[in-house]
C-alpha positions as CSV (number, residue, x, y, z in Angstrom):
1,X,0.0,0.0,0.0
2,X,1.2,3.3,-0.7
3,X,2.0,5.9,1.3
4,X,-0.6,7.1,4.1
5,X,-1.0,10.6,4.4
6,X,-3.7,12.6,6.4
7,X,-4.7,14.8,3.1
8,X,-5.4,11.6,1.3
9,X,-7.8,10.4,4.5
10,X,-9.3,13.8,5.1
11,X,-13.2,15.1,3.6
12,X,-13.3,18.4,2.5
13,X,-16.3,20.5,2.8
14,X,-16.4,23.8,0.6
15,X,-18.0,27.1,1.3
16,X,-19.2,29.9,-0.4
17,X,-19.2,32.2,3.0
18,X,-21.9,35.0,1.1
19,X,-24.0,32.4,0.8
20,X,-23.7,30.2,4.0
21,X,-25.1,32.1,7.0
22,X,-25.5,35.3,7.8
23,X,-25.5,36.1,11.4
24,X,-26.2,40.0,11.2
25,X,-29.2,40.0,9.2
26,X,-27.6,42.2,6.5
27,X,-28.4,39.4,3.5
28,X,-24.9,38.4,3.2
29,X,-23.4,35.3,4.9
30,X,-20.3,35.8,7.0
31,X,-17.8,34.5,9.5
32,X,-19.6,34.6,12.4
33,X,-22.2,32.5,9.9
34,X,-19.5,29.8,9.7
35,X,-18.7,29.6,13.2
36,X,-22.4,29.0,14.4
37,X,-22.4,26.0,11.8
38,X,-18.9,24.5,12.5
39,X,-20.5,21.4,14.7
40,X,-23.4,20.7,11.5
41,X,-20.2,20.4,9.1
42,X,-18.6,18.7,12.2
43,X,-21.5,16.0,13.0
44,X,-21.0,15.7,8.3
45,X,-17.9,13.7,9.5
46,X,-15.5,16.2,7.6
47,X,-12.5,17.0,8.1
48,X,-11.6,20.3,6.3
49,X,-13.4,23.2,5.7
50,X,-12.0,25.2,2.4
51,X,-13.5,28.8,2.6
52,X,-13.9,30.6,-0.9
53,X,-12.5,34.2,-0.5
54,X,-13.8,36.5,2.1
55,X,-10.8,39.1,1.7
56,X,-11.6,43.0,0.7
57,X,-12.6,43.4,-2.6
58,X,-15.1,44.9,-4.5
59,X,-16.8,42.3,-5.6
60,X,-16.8,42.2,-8.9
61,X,-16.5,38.4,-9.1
62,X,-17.5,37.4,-6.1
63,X,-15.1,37.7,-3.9
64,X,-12.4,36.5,-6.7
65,X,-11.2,40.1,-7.5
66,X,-8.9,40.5,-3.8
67,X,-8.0,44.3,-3.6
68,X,-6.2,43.7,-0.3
69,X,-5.0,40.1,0.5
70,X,-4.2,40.8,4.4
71,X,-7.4,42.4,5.3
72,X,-11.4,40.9,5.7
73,X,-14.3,42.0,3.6
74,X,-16.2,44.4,6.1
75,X,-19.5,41.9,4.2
76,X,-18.1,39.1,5.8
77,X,-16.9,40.8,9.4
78,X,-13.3,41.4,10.9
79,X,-10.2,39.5,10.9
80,X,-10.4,38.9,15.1
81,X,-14.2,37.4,14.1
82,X,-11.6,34.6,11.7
83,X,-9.5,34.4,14.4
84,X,-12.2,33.2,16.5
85,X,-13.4,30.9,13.8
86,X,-10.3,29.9,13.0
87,X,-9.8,28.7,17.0
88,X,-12.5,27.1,17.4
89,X,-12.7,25.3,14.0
90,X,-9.5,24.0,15.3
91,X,-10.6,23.0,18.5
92,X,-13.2,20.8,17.1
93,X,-10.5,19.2,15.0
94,X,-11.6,20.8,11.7
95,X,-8.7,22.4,9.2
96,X,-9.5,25.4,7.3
97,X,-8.3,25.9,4.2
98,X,-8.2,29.7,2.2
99,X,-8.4,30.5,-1.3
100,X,-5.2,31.7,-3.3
101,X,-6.0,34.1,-5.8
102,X,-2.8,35.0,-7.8
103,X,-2.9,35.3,-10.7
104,X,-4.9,38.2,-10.6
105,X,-5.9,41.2,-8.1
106,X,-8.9,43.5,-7.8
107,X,-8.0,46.3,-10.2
108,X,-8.5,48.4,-6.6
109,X,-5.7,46.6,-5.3
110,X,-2.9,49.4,-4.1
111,X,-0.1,47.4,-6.7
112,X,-2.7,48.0,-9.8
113,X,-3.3,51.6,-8.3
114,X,0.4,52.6,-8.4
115,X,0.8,50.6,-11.7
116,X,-1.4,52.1,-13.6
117,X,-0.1,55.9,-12.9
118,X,3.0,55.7,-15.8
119,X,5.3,53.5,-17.2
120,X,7.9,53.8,-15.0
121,X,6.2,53.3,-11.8
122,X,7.5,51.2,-9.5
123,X,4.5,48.8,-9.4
124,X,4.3,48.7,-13.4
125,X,5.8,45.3,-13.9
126,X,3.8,44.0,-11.6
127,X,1.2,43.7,-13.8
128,X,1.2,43.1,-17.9
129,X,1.4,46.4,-19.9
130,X,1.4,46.2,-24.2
131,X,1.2,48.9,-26.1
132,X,-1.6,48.5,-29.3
133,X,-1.3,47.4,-32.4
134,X,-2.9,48.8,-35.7
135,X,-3.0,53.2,-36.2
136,X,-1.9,55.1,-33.1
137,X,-2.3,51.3,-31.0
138,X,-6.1,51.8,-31.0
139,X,-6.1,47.7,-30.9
140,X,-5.3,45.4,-28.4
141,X,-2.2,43.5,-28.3
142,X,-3.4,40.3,-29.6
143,X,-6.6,38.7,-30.2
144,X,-7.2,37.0,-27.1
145,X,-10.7,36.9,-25.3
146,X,-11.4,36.6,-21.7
147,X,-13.0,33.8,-19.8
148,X,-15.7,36.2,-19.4
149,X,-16.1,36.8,-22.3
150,X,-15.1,40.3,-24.3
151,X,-11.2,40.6,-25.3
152,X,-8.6,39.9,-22.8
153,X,-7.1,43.4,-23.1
154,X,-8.4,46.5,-21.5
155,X,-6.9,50.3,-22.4
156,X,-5.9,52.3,-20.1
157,X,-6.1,56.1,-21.2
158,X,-3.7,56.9,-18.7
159,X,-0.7,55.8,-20.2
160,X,-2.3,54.6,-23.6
161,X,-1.3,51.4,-23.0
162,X,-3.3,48.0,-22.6
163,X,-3.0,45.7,-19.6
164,X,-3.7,42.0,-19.5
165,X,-7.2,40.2,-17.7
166,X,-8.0,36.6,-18.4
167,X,-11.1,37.4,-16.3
168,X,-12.9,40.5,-16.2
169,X,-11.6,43.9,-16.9
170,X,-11.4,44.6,-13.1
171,X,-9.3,41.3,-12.7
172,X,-5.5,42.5,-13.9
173,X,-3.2,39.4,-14.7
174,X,-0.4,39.4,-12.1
175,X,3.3,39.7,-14.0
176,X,5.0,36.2,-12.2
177,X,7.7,36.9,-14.3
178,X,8.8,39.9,-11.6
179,X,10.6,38.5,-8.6
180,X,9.0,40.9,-6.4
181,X,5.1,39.8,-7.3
182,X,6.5,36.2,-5.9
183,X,8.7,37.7,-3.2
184,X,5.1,39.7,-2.4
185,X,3.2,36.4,-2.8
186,X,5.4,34.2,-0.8
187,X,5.2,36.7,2.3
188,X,1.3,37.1,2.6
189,X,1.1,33.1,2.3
190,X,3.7,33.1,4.8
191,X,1.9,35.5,6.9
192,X,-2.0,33.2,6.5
193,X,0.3,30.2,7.4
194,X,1.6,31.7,10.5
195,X,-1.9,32.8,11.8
196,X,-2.5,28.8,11.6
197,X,-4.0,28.4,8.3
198,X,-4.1,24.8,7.6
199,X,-3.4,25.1,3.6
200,X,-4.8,26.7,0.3
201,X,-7.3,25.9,-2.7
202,X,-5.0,27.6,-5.2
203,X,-7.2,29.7,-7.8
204,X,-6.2,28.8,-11.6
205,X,-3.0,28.3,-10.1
206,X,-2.0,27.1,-13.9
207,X,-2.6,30.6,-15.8
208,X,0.2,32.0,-13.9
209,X,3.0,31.6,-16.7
210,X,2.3,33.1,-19.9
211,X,4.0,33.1,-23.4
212,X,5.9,36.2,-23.3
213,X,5.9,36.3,-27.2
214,X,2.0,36.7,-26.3
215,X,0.8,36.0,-29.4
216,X,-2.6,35.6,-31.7
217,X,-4.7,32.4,-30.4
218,X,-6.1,30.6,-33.2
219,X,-10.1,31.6,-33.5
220,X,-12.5,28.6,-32.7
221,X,-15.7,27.4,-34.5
222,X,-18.2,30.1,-33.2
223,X,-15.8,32.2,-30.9
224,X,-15.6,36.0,-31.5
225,X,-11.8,35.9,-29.7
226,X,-8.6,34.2,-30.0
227,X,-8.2,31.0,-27.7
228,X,-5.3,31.9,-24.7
229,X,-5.2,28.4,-23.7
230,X,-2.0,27.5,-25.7
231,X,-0.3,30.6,-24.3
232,X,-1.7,30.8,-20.9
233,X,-2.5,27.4,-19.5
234,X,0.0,24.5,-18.1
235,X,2.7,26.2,-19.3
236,X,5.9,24.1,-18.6
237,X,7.6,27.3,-16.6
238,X,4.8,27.4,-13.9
239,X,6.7,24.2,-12.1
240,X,9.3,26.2,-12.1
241,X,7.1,29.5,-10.2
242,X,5.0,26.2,-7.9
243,X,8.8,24.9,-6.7
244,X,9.8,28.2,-6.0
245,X,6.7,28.9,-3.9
246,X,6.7,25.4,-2.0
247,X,10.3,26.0,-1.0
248,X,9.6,29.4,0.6
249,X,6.3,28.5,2.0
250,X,4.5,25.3,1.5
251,X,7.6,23.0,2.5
252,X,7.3,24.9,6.0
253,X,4.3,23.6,7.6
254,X,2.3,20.6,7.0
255,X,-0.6,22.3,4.6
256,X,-3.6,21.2,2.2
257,X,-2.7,22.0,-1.0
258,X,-4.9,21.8,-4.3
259,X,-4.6,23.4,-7.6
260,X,-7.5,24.8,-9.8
261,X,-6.2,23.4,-13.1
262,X,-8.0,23.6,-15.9
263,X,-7.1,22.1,-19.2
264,X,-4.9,19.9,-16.9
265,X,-4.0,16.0,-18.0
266,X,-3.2,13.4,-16.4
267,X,0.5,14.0,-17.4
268,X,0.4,17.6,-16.2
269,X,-1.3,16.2,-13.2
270,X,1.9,14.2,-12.0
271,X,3.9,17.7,-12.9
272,X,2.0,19.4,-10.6
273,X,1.2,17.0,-7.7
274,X,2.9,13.8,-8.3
275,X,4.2,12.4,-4.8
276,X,8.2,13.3,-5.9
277,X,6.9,16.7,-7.3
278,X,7.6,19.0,-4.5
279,X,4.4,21.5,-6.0
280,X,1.2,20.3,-4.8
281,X,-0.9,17.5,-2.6
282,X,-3.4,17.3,-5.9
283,X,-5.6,19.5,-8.4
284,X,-9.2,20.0,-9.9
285,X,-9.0,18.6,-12.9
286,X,-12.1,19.8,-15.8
287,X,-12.0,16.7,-18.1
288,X,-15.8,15.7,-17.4
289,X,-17.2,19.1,-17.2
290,X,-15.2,20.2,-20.7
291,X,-16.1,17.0,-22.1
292,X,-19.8,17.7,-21.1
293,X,-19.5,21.3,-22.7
294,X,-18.1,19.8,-25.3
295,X,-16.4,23.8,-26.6
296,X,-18.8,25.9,-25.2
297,X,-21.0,25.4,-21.8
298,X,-23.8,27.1,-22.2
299,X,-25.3,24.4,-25.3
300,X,-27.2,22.2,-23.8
301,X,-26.1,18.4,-24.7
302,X,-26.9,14.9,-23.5
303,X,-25.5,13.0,-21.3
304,X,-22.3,10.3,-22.6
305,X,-22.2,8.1,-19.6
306,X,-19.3,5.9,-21.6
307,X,-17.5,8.8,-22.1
308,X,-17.7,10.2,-19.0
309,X,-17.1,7.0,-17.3
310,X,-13.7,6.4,-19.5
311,X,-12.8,9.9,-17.9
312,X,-13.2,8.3,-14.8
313,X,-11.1,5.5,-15.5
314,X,-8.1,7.6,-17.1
315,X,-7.7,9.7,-14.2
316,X,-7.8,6.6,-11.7
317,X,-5.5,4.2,-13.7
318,X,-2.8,6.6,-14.7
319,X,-2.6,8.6,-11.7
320,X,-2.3,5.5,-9.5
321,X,0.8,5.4,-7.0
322,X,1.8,8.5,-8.7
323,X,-0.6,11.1,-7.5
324,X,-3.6,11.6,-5.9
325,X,-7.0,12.1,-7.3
326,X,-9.5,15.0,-5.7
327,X,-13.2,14.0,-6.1
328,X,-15.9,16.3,-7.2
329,X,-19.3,16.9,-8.4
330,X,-20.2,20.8,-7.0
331,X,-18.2,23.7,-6.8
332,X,-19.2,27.6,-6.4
333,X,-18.6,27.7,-10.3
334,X,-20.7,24.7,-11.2
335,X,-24.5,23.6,-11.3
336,X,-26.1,21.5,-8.9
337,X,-24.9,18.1,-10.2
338,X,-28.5,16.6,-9.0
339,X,-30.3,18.7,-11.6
340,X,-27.4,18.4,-14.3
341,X,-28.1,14.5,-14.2
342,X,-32.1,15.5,-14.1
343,X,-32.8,13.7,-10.8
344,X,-34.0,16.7,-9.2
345,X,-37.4,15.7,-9.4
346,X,-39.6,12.7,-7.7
347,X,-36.1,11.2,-7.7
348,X,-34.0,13.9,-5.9
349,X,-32.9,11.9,-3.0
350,X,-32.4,8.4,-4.7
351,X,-30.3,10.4,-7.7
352,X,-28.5,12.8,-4.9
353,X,-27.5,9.4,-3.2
354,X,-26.3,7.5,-6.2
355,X,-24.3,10.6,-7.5
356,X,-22.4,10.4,-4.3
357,X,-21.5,6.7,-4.1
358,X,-20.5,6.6,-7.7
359,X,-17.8,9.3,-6.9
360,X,-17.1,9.3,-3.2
361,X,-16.2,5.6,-3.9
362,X,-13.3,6.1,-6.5
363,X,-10.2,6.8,-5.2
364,X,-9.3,10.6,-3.9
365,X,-9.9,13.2,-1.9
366,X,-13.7,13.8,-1.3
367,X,-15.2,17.5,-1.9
368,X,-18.7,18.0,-0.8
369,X,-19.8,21.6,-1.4
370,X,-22.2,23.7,1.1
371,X,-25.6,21.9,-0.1
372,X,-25.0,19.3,-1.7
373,X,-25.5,17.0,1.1
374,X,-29.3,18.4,1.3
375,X,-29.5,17.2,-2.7
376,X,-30.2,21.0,-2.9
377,X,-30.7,21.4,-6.9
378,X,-30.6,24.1,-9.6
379,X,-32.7,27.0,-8.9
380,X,-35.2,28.5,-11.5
381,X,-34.2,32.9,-12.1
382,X,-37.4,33.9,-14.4
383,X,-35.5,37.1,-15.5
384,X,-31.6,38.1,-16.2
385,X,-32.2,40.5,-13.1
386,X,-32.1,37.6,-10.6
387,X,-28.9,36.6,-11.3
388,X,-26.0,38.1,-9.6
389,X,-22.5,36.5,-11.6
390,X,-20.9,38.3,-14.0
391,X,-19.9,35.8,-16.2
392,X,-23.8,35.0,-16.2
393,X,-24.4,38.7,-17.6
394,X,-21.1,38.6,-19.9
395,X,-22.5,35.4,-21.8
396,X,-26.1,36.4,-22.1
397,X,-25.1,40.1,-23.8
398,X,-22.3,37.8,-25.8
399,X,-24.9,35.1,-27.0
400,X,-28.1,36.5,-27.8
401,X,-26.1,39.7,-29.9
402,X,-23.9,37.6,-32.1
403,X,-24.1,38.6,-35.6
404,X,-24.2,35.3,-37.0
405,X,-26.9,32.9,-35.3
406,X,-27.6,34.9,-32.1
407,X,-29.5,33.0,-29.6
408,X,-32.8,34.1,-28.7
409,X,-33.3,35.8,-25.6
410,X,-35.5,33.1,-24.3
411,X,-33.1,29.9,-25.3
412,X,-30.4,31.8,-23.6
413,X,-32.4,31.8,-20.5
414,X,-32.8,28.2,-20.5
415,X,-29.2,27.5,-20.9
416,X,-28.8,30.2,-18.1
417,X,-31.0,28.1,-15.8
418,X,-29.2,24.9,-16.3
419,X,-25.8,25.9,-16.1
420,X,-25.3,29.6,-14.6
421,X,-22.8,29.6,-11.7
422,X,-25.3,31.5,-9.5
423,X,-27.1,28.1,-9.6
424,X,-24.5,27.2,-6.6
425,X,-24.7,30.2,-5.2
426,X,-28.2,30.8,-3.5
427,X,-28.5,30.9,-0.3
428,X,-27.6,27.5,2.4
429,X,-31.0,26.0,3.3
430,X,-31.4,26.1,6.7
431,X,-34.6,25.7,7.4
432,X,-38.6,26.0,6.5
433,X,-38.6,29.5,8.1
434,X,-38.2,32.7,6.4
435,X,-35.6,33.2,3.7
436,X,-34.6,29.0,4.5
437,X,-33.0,30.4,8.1
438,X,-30.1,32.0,5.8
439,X,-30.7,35.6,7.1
440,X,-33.3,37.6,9.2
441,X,-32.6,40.3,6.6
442,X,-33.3,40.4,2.5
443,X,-30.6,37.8,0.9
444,X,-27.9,39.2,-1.8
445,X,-29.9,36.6,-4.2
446,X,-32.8,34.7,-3.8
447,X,-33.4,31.8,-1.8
448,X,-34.3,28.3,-3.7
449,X,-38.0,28.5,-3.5
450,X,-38.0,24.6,-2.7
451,X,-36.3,25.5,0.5
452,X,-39.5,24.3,2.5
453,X,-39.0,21.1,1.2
454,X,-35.2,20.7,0.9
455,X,-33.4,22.1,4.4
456,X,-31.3,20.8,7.3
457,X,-33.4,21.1,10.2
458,X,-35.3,18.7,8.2
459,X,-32.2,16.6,7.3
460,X,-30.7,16.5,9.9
461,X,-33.4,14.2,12.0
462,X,-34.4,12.0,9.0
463,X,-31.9,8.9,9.3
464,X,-32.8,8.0,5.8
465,X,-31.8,11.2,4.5
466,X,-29.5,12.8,1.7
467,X,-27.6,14.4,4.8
468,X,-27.4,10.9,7.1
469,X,-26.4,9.5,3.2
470,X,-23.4,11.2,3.2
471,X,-22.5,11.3,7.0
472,X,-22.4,7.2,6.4
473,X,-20.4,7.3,3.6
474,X,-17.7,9.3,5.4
475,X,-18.1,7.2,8.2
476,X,-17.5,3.8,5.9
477,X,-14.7,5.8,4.4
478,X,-12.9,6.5,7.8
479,X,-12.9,2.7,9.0
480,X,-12.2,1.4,5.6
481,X,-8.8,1.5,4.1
482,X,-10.0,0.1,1.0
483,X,-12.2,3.1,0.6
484,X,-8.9,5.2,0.8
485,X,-6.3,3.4,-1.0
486,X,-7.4,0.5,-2.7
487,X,-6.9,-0.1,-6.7
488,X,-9.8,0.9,-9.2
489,X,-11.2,-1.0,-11.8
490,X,-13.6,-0.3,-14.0
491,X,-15.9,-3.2,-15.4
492,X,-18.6,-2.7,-18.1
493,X,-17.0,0.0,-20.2
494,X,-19.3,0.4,-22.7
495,X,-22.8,0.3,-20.9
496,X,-24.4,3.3,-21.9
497,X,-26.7,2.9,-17.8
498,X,-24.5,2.2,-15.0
499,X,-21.6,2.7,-13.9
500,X,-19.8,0.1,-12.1
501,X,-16.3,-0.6,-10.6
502,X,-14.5,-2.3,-8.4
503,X,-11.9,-1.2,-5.6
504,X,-9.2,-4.0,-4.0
505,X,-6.8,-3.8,-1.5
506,X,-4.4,-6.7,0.0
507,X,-7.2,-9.2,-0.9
508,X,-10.3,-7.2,-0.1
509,X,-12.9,-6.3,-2.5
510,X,-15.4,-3.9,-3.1
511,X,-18.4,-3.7,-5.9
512,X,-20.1,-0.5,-7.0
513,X,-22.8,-0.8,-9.1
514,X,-24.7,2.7,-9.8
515,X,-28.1,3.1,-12.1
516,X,-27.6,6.8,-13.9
517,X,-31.2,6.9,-15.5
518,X,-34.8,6.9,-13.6
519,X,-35.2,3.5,-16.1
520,X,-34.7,0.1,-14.5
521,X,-32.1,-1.1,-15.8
522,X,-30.9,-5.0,-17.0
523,X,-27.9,-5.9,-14.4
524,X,-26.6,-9.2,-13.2
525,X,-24.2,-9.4,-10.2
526,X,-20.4,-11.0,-10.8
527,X,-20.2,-14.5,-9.2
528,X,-17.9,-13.7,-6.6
529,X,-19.8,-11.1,-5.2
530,X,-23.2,-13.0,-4.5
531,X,-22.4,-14.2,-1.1
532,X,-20.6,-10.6,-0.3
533,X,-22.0,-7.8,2.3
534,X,-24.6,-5.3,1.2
535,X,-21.9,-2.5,2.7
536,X,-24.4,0.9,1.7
537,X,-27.4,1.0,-0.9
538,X,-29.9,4.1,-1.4
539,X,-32.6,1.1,-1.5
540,X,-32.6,-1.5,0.9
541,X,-31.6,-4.8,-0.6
542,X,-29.5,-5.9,-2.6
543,X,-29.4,-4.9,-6.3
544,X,-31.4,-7.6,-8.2
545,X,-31.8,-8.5,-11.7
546,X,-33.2,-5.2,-12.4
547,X,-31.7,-2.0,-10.9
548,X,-34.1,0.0,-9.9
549,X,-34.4,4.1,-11.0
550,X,-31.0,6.1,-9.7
551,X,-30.4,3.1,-8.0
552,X,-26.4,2.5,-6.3
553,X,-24.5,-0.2,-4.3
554,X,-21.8,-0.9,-3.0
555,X,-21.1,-4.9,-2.0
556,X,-18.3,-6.2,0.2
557,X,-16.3,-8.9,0.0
């Protein structure tokens, strides 16, 4: 058996602190919010709490556009109410983990201030100034767009010149290139690690080395912009910027490290976590979710169970006793996986259960985010005004204005419903009482209107609930190794309904047999596991000849 480590044993639980609690009535969830729930995430049978950003900023994206990376959102309280959190988080035995956002700041941030005043500033290189190409440089520097949508370039009339943002134009690129952004970098992480942070969710950690030729990305079917990817992403030099950073700060204390990584493979994987690597404990990889939007994510498309399920079986196989997998279905930038698999209806809890035993049973670190043990789902915004996510608005002005085959208004909305990021982001549901318990006051955005229905109070005493669902799979998962560290397999490739695999460690077996479609479903159990232990089921027998709808087990042997 490989190496044990406490990372690979732990269960992460994620939140999205504006939308969590809010203890001052004030519609925005904060850190005294967090700290009244720490024993519910406790009594989950979690082990780490990572905390997406609650520094100052203006909030532009959420949170993700840091204009002072020392200091608390006044939103989200002061930095002696995370102190206290932080305490007593610790005295219940729970880790906290912070976001890392840098490869951009807030355009606010005092290093973008000062940058942006002239061209020899000290704080210009800290960020990435071109000047314009075409008469009199009245165009950007290349063609590249921005994740949000819009070009990648913004002018400043300042100086004339453009500056970089993958993001939105109040999201500046950080210049890694400049010693002292990393020497600037290294010392605040140093200075969250000495106040007894317990590691970092690393925010696309993997943009953070560009091409410095910075040149035209090649246009894709239907894009207006030029792809960055190529120039931008996985770069070979960021190992160099990650070694550099885990020498003068991550080598120093025993942290929690993950890596937003997108466009990552399983070869970059092993770059930037493999267990020799000295970079990172493991990363988010976005193989299923590109793969499900397929170029673009706001087109809706089927489901390809055999491709996602070969996904699966790439990252498991070639990662094994190499590096270490993180598990995922929910994030704050992605749907509610129950209503992306359309089980959020008379199937909510059987679908929310299976979708956690298919994953939570493969071999990584588990990520539950705020919710998703409720089998909270997608919630329905009847006009562009309820949503709140820039990338949301970006898309929707993007889409339905396109000269050639604009969307309709009305087809955009759909696609906005299934897959907008603000989907994740309504409020925690608490309880049947106003505004789901979430605030006393009006909430930033609205609550789920199923919240009566769906809620933890509720959960919470129901042993045959989503909630108790996922408190015993944590609980098989902590007196199991096998759970931990045995070897997957995956059987039945090509079925186009379930998913199944086994896991096997020093001759122990497990079976995992998981129904993806509200259709029963043909399935005949292997031989040696007819005489094995029913170990979990959302039902409660053994699967027969038939799998019932959404229906998952997992069989002992």
């Amino acid at each position: 058996m490989e190496m044990k480590n406490w990372w690979k044993e732990a269960v992460v639980y994620q939140i999205y602190p504006r939308s969590f609690m809010d203890s001052n009535g004030d519609g925005i969830g904060d850190i005294n919010g967090i700290r009244q729930k720490l024993d519910y995430i406790k009594n989950l049978g979690v082990d780490v709490i990572w905390i997406s950003p609650f520094y100052q900023s203006p909030g532009v994206d959420n949170g993700y556009d840091i204009s002072d990376y020392q200091a608390i959102n006044p939103e989200f309280g002061t930095m002696e109410d995370f102190d206290a959190m932080l305490k007593e988080a610790h005295e219940k035995g729970l880790k906290i983990v912070v976001d890392l956002v840098v490869n951009h700041t807030s355009n606010q941030h005092k290093w973008f201030l000062e940058s942006r005043k002239s061209k020899d500033n000290p704080y210009r290189d800290f960020y990435i100034w071109k000047d314009g190409k075409g008469e009199k440089g009245a165009l950007p520097p290349n063609n590249w767009g921005s994740v949000f949508s819009g070009p990648a370039w913004e002018r400043d009339e300042l100086t004339g010149q453009y500056y970089l943002h993958l993001f939105a134009k109040e999201q500046p690129d950080l210049n890694w290139e400049n010693p002292k952004v990393r020497e600037e970098i290294f010392s605040m992480m140093n200075w969250w690690c000495k106040k007894g942070v317990d590691g970092f969710r690393m925010d696309v950690i993997g943009f953070i080395k560009k091409n410095q030729a910075f040149p035209d990305g090649k246009v894709n079917a239907g894009a207006l912009y030029g792809d960055f990817g190529p120039y931008c992403v996985n770069l070979p030099g960021v190992h160099d910027f990650l070694k550099e950073m885990n020498e003068k700060v991550l080598s120093k204390y025993n942290l929690f490290t993950v890596g937003e990584t997108a466009g990552v493979t399983t070869s970059d994987a092993k770059l930037f976590a493999g267990f020799d690597s000295n970079e990172l404990e493991m990363v988010f990889q976005f193989e299923r979710i590109d793969a499900e939007a397929d170029g673009c994510k706001w087109i809706e498309k089927p489901i390809d169970l055999v491709r996602m399920k070969k996904i699966f079986e790439k990252w498991q196989v070639e990662l094994e006793g190499k590096a270490w997998n993180s598990l995922y279905w929910e994030n704050h930038d992605q749907p509610r996986i129950v209503s992306r698999y359309q089980g959020d209806g008379k199937y909510r809890e059987l679908c929310s259960k299976m979708l956690a035993v298919c994953l939570y049973f493969q071999k990584g670190t588990p990520y539950i985010y705020q919710g998703q043990e409720l089998g909270m789902t997608n919630s329905e915004f009847k006009n562009l005004d309820d949503f709140r996510d820039v990338e949301t608005f970006n898309a929707f002005r993007e889409f339905t204005t396109k000269k050639e085959n604009p969307i309709p208004a009305d087809k955009m909305m759909q696609y906005l419903n299934r897959v907008s990021r603000d989907n994740a982001r309504t409020p925690m549901q608490w309880n049947a009482e106003k505004n789901a318990g979430f605030s006393a006051g009006t909430p930033w955005i609205d609550v789920n209107k199923n919240y009566k229905e769906i809620n933890a109070e509720k959960q919470v005493k129901d042993e045959k609930s989503v909630y108790n669902f996922f408190r015993t799979i944590n609980k098989i998962r902590k007196e199991n190794d096998i759970v931990v560290y045995g070897k997957f397999q995956l059987l039945e490739k090509e079925n186009q309904k379930l998913v199944i695999y086994t896991r096997e460690l020093e001759g122990k077996k497990l079976l995992v047999v998981c129904n993806f479609f509200e259709e029963p479903c043909e399935y005949q159990l292997p031989e040696e596991f007819k005489k094995g232990k029913l170990l979990l089921s959302n039902y409660e027998s053994f699967p027969q000849k038939l799998l019932r709808p959404y229906e998952a087990a997992v069989i002992s042997m």
